[in-house]
N, CA, C and O atoms as a GROMACS GRO file, in nm:
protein
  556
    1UNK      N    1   1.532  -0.010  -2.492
    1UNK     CA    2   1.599   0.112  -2.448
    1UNK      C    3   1.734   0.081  -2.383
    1UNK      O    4   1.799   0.180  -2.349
    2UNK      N    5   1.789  -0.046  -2.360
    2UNK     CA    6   1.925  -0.063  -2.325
    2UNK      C    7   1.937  -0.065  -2.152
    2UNK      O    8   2.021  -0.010  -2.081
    3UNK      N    9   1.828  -0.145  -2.117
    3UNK     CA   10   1.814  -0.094  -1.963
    3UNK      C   11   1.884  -0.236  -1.920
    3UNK      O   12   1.869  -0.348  -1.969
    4UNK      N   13   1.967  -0.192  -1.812
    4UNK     CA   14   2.036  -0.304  -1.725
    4UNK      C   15   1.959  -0.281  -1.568
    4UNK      O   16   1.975  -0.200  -1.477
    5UNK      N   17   1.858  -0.414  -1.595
    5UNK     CA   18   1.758  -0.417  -1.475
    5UNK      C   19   1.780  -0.582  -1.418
    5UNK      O   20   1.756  -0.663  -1.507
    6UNK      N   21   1.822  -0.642  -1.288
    6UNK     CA   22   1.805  -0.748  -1.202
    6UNK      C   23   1.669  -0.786  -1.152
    6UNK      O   24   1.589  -0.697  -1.182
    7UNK      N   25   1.633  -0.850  -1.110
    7UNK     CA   26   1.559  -0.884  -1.006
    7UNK      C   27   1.603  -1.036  -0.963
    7UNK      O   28   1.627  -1.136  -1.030
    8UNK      N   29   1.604  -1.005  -0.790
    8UNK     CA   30   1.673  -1.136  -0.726
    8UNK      C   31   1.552  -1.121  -0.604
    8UNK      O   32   1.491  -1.023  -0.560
    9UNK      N   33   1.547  -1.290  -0.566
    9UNK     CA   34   1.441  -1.326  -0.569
    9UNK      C   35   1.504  -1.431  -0.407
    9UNK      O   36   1.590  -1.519  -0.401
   10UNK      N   37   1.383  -1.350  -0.255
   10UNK     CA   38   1.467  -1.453  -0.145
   10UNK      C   39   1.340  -1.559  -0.139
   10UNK      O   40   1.292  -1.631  -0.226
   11UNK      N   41   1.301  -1.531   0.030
   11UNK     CA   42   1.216  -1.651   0.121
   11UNK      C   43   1.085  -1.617   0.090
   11UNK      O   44   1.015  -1.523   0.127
   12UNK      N   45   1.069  -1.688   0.034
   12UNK     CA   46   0.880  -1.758   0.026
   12UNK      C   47   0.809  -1.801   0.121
   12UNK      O   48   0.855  -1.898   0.183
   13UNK      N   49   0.657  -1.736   0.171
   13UNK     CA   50   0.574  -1.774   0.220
   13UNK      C   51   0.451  -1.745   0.155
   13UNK      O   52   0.413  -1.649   0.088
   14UNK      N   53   0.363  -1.922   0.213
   14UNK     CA   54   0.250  -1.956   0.112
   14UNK      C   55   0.145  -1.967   0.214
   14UNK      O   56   0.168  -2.053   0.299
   15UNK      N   57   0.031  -1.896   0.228
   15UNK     CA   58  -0.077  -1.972   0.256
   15UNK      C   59  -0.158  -2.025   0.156
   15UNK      O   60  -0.180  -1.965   0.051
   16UNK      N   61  -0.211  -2.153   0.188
   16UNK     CA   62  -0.318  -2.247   0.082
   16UNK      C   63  -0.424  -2.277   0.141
   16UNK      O   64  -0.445  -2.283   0.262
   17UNK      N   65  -0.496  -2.297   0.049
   17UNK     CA   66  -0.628  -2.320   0.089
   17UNK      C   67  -0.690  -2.420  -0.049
   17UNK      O   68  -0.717  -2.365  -0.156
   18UNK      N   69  -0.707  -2.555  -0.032
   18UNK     CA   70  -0.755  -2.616  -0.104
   18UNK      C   71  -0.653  -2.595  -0.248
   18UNK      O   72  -0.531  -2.599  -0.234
   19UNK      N   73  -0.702  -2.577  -0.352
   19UNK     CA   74  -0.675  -2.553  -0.498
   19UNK      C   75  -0.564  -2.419  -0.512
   19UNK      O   76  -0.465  -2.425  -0.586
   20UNK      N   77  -0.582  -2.352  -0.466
   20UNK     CA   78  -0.541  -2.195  -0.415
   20UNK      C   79  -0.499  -2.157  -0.339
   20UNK      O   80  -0.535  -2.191  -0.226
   21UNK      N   81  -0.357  -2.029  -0.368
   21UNK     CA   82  -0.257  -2.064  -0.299
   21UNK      C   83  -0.258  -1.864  -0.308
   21UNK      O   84  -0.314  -1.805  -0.401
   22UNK      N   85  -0.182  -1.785  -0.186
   22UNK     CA   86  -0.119  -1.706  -0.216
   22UNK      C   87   0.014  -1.682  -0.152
   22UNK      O   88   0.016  -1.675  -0.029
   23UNK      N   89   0.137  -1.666  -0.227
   23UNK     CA   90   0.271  -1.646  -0.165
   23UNK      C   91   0.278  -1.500  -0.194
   23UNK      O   92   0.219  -1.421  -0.268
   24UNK      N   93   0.396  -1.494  -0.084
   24UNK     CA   94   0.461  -1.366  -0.073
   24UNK      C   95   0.592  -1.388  -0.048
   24UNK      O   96   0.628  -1.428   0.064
   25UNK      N   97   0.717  -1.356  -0.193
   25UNK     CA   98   0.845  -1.339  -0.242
   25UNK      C   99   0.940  -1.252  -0.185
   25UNK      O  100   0.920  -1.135  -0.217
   26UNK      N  101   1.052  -1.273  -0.101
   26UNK     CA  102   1.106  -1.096  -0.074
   26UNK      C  103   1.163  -1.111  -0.182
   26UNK      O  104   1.182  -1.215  -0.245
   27UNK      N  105   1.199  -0.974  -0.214
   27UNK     CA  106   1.282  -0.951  -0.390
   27UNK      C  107   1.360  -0.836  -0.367
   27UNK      O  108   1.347  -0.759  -0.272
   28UNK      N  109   1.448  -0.830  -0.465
   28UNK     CA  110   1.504  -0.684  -0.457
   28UNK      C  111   1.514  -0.654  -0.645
   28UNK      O  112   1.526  -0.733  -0.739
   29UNK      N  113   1.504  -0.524  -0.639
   29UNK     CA  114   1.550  -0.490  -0.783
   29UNK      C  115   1.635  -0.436  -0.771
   29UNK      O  116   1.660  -0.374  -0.667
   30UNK      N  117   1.710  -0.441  -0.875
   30UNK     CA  118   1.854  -0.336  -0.925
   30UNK      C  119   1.862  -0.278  -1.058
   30UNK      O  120   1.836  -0.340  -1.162
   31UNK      N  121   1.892  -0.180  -1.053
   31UNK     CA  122   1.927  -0.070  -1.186
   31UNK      C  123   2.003  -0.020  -1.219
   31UNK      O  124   2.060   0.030  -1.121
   32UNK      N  125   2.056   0.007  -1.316
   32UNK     CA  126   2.157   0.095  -1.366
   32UNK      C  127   2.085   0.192  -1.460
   32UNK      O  128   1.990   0.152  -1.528
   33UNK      N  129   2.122   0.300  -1.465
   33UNK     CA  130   2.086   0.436  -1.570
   33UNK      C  131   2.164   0.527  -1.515
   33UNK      O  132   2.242   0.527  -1.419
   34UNK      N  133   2.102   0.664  -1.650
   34UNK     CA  134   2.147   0.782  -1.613
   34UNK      C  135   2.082   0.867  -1.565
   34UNK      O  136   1.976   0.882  -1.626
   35UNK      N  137   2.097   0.946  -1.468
   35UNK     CA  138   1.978   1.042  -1.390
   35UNK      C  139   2.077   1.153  -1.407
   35UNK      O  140   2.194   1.143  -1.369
   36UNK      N  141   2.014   1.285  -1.479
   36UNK     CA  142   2.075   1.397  -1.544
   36UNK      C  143   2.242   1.415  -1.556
   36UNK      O  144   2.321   1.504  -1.526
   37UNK      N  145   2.254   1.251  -1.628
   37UNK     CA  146   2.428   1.282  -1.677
   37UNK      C  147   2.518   1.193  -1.602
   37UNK      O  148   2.631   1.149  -1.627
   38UNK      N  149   2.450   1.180  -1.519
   38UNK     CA  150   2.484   1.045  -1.420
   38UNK      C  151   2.487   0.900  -1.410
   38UNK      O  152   2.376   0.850  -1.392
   39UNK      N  153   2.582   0.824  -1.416
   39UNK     CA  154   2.539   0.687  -1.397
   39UNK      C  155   2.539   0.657  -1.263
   39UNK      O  156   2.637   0.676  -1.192
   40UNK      N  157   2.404   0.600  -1.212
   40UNK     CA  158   2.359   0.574  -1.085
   40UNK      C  159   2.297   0.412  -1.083
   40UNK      O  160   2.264   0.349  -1.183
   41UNK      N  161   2.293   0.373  -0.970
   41UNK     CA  162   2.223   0.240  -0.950
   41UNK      C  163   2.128   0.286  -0.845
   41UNK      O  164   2.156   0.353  -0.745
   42UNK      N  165   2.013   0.242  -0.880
   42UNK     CA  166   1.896   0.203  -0.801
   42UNK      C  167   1.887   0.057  -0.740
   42UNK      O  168   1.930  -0.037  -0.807
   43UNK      N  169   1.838   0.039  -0.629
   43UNK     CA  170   1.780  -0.097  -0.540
   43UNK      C  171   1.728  -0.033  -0.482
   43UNK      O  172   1.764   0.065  -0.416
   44UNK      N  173   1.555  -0.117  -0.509
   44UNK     CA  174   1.472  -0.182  -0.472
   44UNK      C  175   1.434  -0.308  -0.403
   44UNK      O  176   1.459  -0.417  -0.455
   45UNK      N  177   1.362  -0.296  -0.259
   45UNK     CA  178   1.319  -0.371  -0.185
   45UNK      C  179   1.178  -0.420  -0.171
   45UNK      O  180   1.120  -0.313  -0.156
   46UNK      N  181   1.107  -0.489  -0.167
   46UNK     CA  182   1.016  -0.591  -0.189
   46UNK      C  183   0.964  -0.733  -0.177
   46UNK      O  184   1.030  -0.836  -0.160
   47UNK      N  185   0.806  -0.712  -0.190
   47UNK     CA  186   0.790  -0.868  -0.236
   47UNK      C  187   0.677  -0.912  -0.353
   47UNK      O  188   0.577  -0.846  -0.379
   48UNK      N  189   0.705  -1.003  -0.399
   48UNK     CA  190   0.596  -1.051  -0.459
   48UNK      C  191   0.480  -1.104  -0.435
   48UNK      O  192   0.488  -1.213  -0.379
   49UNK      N  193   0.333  -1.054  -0.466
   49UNK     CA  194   0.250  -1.119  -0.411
   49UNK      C  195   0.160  -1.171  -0.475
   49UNK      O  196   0.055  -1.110  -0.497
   50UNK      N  197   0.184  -1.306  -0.521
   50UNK     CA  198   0.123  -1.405  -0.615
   50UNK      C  199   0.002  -1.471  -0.554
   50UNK      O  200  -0.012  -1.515  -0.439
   51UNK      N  201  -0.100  -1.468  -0.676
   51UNK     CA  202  -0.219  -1.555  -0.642
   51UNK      C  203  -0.169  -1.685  -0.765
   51UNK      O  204  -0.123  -1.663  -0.877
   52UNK      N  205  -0.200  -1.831  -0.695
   52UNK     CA  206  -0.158  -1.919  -0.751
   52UNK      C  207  -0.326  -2.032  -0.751
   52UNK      O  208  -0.428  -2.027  -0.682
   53UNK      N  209  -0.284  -2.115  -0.856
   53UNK     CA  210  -0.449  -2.182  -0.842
   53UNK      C  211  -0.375  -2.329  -0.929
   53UNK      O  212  -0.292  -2.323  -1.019
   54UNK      N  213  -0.438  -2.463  -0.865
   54UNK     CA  214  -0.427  -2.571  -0.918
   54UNK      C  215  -0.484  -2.587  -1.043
   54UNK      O  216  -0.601  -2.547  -1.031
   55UNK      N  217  -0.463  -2.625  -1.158
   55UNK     CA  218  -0.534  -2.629  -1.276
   55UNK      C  219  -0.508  -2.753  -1.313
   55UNK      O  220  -0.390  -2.788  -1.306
   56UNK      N  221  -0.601  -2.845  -1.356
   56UNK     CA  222  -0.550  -3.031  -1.434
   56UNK      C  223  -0.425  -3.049  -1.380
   56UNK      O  224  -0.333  -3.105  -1.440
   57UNK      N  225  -0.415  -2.994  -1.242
   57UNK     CA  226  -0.299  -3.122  -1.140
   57UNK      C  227  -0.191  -3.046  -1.171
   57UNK      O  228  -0.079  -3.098  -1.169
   58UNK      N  229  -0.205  -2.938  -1.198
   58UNK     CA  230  -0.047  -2.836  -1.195
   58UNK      C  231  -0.083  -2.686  -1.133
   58UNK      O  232  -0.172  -2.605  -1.157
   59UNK      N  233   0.033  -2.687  -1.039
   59UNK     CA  234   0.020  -2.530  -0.992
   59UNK      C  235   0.074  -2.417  -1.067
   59UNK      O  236   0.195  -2.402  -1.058
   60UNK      N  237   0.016  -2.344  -1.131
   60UNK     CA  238   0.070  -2.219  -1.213
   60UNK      C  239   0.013  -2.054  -1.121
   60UNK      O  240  -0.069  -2.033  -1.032
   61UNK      N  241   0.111  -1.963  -1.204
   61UNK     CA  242   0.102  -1.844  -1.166
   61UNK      C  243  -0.019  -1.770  -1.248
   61UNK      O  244  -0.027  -1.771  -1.371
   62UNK      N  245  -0.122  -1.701  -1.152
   62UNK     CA  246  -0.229  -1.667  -1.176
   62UNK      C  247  -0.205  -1.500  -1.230
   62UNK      O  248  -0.243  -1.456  -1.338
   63UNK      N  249  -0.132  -1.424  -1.124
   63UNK     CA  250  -0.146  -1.291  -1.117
   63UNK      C  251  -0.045  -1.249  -0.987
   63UNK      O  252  -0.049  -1.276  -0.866
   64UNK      N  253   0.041  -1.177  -1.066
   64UNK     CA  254   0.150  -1.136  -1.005
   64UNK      C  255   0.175  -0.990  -0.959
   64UNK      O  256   0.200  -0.904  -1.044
   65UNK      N  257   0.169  -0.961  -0.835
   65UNK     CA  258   0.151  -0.824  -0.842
   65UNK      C  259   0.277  -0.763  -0.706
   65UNK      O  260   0.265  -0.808  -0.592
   66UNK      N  261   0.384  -0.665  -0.738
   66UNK     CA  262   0.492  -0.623  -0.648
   66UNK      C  263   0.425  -0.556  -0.543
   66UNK      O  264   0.305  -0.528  -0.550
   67UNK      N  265   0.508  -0.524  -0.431
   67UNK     CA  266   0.461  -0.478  -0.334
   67UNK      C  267   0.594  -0.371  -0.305
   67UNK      O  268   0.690  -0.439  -0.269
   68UNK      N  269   0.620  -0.257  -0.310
   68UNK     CA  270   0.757  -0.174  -0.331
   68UNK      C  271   0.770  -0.120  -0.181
   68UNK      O  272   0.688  -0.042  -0.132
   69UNK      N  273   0.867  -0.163  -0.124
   69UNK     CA  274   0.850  -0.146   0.014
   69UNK      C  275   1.006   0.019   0.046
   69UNK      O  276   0.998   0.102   0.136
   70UNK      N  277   1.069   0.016  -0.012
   70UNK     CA  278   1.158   0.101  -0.008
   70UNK      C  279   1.240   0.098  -0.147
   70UNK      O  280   1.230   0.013  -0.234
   71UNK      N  281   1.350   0.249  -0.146
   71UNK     CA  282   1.445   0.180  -0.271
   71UNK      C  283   1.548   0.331  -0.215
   71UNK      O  284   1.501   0.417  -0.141
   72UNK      N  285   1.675   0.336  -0.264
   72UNK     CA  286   1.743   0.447  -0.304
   72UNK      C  287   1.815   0.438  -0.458
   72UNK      O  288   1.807   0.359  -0.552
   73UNK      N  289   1.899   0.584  -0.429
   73UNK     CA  290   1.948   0.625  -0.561
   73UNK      C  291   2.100   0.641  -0.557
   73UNK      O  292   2.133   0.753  -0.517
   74UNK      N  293   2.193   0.565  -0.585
   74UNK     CA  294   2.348   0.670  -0.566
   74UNK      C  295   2.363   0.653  -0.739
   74UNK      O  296   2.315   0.600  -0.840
   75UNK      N  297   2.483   0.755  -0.677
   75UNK     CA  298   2.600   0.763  -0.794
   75UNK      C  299   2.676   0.649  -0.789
   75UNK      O  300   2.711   0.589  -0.687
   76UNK      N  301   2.706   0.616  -0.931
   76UNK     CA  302   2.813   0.496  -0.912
   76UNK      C  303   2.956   0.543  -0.897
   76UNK      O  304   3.034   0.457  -0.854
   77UNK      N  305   2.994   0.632  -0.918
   77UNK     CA  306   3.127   0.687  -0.852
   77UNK      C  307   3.030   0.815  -0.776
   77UNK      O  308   2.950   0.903  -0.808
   78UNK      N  309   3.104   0.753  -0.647
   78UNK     CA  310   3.070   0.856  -0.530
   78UNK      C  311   3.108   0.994  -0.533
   78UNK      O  312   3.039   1.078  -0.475
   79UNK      N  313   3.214   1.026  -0.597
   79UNK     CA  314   3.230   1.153  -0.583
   79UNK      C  315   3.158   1.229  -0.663
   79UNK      O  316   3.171   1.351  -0.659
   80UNK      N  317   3.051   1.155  -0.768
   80UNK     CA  318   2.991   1.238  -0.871
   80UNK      C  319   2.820   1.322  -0.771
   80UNK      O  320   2.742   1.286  -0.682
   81UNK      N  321   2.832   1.408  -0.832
   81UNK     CA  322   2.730   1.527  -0.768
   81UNK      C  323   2.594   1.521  -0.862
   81UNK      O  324   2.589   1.576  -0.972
   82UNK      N  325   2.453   1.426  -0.789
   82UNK     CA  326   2.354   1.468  -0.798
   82UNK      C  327   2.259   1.555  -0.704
   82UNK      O  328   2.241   1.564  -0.582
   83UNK      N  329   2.192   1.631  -0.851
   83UNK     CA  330   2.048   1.685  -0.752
   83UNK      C  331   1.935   1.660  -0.814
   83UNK      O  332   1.889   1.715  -0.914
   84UNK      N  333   1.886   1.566  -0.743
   84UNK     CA  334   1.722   1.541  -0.811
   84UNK      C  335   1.640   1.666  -0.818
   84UNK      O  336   1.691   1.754  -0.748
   85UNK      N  337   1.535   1.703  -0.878
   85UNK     CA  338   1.386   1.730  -0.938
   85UNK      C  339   1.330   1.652  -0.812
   85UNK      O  340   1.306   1.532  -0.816
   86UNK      N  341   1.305   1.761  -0.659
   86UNK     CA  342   1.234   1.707  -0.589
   86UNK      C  343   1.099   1.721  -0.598
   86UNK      O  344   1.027   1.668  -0.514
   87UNK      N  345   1.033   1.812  -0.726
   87UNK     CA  346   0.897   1.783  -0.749
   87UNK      C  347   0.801   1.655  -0.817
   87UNK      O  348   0.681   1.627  -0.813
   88UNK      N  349   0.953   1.580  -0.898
   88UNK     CA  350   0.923   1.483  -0.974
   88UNK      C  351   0.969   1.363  -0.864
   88UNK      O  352   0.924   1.249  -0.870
   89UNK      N  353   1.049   1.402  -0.779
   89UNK     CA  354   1.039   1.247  -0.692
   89UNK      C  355   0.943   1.218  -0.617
   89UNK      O  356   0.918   1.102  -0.585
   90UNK      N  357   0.855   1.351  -0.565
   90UNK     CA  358   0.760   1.363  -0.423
   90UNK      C  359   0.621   1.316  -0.540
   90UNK      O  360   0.511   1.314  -0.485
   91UNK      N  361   0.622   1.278  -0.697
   91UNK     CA  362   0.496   1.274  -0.764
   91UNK      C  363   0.508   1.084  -0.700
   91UNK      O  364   0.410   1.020  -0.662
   92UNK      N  365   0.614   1.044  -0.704
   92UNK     CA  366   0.559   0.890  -0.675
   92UNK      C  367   0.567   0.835  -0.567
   92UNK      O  368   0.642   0.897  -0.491
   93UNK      N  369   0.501   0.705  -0.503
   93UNK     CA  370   0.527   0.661  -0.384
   93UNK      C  371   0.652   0.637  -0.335
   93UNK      O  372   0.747   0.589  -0.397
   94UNK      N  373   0.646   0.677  -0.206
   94UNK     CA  374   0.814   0.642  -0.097
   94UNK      C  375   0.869   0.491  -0.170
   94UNK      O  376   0.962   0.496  -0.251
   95UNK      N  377   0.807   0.364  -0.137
   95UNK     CA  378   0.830   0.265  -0.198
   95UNK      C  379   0.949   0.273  -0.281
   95UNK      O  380   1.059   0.226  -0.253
   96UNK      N  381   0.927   0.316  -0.351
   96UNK     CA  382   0.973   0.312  -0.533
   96UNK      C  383   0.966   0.412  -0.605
   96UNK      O  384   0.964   0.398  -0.727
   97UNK      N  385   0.961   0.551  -0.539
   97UNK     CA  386   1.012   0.711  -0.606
   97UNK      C  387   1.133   0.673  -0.674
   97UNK      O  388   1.115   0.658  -0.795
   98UNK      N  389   1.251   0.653  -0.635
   98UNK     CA  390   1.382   0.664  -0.678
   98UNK      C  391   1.387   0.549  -0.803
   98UNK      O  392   1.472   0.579  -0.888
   99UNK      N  393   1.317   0.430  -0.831
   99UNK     CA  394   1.318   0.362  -0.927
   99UNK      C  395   1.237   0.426  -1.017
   99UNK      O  396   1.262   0.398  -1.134
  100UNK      N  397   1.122   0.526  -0.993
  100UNK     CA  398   1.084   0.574  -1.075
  100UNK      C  399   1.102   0.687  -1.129
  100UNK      O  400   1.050   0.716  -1.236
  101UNK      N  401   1.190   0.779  -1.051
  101UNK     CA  402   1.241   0.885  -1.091
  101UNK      C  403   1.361   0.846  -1.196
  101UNK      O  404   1.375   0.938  -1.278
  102UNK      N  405   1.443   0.746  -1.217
  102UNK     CA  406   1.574   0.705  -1.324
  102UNK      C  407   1.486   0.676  -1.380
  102UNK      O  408   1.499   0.745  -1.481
  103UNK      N  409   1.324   0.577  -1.402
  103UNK     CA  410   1.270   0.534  -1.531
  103UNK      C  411   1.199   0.623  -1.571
  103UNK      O  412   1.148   0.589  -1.677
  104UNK      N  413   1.153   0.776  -1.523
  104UNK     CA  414   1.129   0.866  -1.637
  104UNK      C  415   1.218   0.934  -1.723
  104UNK      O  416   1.199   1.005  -1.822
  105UNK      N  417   1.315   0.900  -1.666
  105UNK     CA  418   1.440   0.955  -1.667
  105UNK      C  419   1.518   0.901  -1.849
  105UNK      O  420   1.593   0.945  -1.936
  106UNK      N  421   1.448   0.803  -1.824
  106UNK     CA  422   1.539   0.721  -1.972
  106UNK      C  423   1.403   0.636  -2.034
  106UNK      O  424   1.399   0.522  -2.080
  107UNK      N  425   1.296   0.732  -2.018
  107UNK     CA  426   1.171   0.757  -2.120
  107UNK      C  427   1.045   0.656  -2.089
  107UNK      O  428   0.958   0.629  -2.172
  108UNK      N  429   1.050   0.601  -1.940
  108UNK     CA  430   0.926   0.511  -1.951
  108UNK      C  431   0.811   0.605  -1.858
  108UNK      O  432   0.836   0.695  -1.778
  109UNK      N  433   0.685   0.553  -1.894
  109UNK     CA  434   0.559   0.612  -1.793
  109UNK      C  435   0.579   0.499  -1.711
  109UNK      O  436   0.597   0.382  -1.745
  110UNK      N  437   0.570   0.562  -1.566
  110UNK     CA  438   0.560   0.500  -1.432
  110UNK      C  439   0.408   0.475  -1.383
  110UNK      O  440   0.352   0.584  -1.372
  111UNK      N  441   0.335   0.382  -1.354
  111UNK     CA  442   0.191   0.382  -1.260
  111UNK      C  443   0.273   0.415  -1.112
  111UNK      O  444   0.370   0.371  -1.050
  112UNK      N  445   0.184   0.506  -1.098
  112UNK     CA  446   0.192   0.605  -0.970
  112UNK      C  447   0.107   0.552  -0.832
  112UNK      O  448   0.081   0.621  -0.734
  113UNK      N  449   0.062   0.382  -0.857
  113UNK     CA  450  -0.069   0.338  -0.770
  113UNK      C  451  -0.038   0.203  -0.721
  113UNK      O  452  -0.127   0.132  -0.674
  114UNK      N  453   0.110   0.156  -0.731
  114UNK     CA  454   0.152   0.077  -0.693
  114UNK      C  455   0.173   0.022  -0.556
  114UNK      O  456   0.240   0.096  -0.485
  115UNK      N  457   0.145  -0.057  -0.516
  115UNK     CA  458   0.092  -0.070  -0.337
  115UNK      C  459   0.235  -0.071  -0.271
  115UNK      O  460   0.330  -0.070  -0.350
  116UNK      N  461   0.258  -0.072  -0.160
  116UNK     CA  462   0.356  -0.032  -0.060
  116UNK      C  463   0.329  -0.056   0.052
  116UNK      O  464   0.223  -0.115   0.073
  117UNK      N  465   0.430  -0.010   0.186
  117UNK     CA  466   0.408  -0.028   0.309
  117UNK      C  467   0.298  -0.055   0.325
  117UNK      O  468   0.256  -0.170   0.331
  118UNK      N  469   0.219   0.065   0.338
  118UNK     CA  470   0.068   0.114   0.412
  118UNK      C  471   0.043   0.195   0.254
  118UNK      O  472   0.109   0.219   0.153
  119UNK      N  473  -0.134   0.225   0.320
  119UNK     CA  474  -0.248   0.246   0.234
  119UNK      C  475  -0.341   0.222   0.177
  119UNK      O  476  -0.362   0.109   0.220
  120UNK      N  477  -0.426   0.243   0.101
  120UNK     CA  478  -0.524   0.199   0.026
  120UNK      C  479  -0.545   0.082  -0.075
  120UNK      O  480  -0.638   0.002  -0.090
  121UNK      N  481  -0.366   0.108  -0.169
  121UNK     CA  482  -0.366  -0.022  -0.283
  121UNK      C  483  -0.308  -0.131  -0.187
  121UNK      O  484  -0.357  -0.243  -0.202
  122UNK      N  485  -0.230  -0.120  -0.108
  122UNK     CA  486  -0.181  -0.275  -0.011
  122UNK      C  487  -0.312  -0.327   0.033
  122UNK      O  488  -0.346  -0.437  -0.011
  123UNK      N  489  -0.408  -0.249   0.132
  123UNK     CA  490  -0.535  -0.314   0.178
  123UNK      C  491  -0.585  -0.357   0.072
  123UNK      O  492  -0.575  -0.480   0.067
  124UNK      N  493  -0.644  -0.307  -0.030
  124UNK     CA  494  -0.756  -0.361  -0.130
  124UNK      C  495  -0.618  -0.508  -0.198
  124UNK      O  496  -0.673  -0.607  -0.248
  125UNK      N  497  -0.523  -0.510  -0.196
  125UNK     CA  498  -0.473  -0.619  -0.248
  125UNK      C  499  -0.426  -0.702  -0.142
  125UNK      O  500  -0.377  -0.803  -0.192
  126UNK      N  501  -0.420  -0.702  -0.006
  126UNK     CA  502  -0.455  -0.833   0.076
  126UNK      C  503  -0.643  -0.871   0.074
  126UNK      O  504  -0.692  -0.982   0.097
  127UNK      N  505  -0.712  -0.752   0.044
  127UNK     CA  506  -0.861  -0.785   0.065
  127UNK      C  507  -0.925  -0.886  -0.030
  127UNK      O  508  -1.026  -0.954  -0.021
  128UNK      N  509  -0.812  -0.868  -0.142
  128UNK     CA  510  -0.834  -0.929  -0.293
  128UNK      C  511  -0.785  -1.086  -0.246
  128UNK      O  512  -0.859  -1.185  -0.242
  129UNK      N  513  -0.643  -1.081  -0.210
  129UNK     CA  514  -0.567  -1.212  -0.127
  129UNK      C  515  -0.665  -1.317  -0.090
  129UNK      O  516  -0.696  -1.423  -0.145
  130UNK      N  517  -0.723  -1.235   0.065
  130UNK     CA  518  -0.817  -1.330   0.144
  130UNK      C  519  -0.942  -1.395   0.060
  130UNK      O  520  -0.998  -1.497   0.099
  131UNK      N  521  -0.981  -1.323  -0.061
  131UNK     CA  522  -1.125  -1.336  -0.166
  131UNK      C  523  -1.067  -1.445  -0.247
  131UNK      O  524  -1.145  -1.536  -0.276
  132UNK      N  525  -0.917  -1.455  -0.298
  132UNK     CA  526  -0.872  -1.558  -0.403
  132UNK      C  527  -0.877  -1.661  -0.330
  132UNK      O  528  -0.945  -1.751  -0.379
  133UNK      N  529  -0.819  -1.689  -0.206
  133UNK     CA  530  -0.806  -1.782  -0.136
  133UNK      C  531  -0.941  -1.837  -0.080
  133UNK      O  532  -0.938  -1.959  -0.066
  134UNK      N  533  -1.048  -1.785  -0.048
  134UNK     CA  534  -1.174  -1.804  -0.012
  134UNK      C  535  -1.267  -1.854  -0.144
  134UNK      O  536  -1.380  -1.898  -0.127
  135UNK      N  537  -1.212  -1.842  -0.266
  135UNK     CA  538  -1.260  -1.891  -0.388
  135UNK      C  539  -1.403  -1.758  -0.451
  135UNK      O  540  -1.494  -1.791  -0.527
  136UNK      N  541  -1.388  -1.646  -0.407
  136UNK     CA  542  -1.459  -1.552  -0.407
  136UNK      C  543  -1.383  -1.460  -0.541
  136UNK      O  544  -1.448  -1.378  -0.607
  137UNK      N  545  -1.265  -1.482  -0.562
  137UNK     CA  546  -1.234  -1.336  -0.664
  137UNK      C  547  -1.182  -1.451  -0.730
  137UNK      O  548  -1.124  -1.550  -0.684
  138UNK      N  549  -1.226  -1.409  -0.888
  138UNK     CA  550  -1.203  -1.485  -1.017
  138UNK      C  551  -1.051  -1.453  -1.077
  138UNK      O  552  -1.038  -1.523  -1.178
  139UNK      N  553  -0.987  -1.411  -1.065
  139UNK     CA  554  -0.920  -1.324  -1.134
  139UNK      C  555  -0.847  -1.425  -1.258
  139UNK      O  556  -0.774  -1.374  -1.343
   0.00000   0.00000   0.00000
């Protein structure tokens, strides 16, 4: 679809445990699209939160999963005039509404269950964390 998408990648922290490892990446994303006629950039703030596991004496990436902690939306020339569809921004999480409001925007389906600050999917995916690291979740 012609999408001009970044991701930049800061400070790493790992806890390990034996064989098994989980880090957490800060990241940011960046976007470019059009949001009704508009060329706008999106950034996204984040981290990555990798379960990692020793295999025949090499550490590889197990399961990679974002954590969308904030994002906004401008115009790339400021003087240009948007108005979002605040029914379609309030459908996704604070996190990462505005990255997902430009990617319905230029035709992709968004998962709406993506973990963040606080809630339900962040807990069950540190709960998952402490289980990989404890040698309890297979994944």
């Amino acid at each position: 679809k012609g999408v001009s998408i970044l991701h930049f990648l800061g400070g790493v922290a790992i806890d390990l445990k034996g064989a098994r490892a989980v880090s957490q990446t800060k990241m940011t994303i960046s976007q470019r699209g059009e949001v009704h006629g508009v060329p706008c950039d999106v950034v996204c703030t984040g981290r990555f939160y990798d379960f990692l596991e020793k295999r025949a004496g090499r550490w590889g990436l197990v399961l990679r999963q974002p954590i969308y902690e904030k994002d906004r939306l401008d115009p790339v020339d400021p003087a240009a005039t948007l108005k979002l569809d605040q029914g379609l921004l309030r459908r996704f999480p604070e996190g990462y509404r505005h990255l997902a409001y430009l990617q319905t925007q230029i035709g992709y389906e968004v998962k709406r269950d993506m973990p963040g600050l606080r809630g339900p999917e962040i807990e069950a995916l540190y709960r998952r964390g402490s289980a990989w690291l404890e040698g309890k979740d297979k994944t």
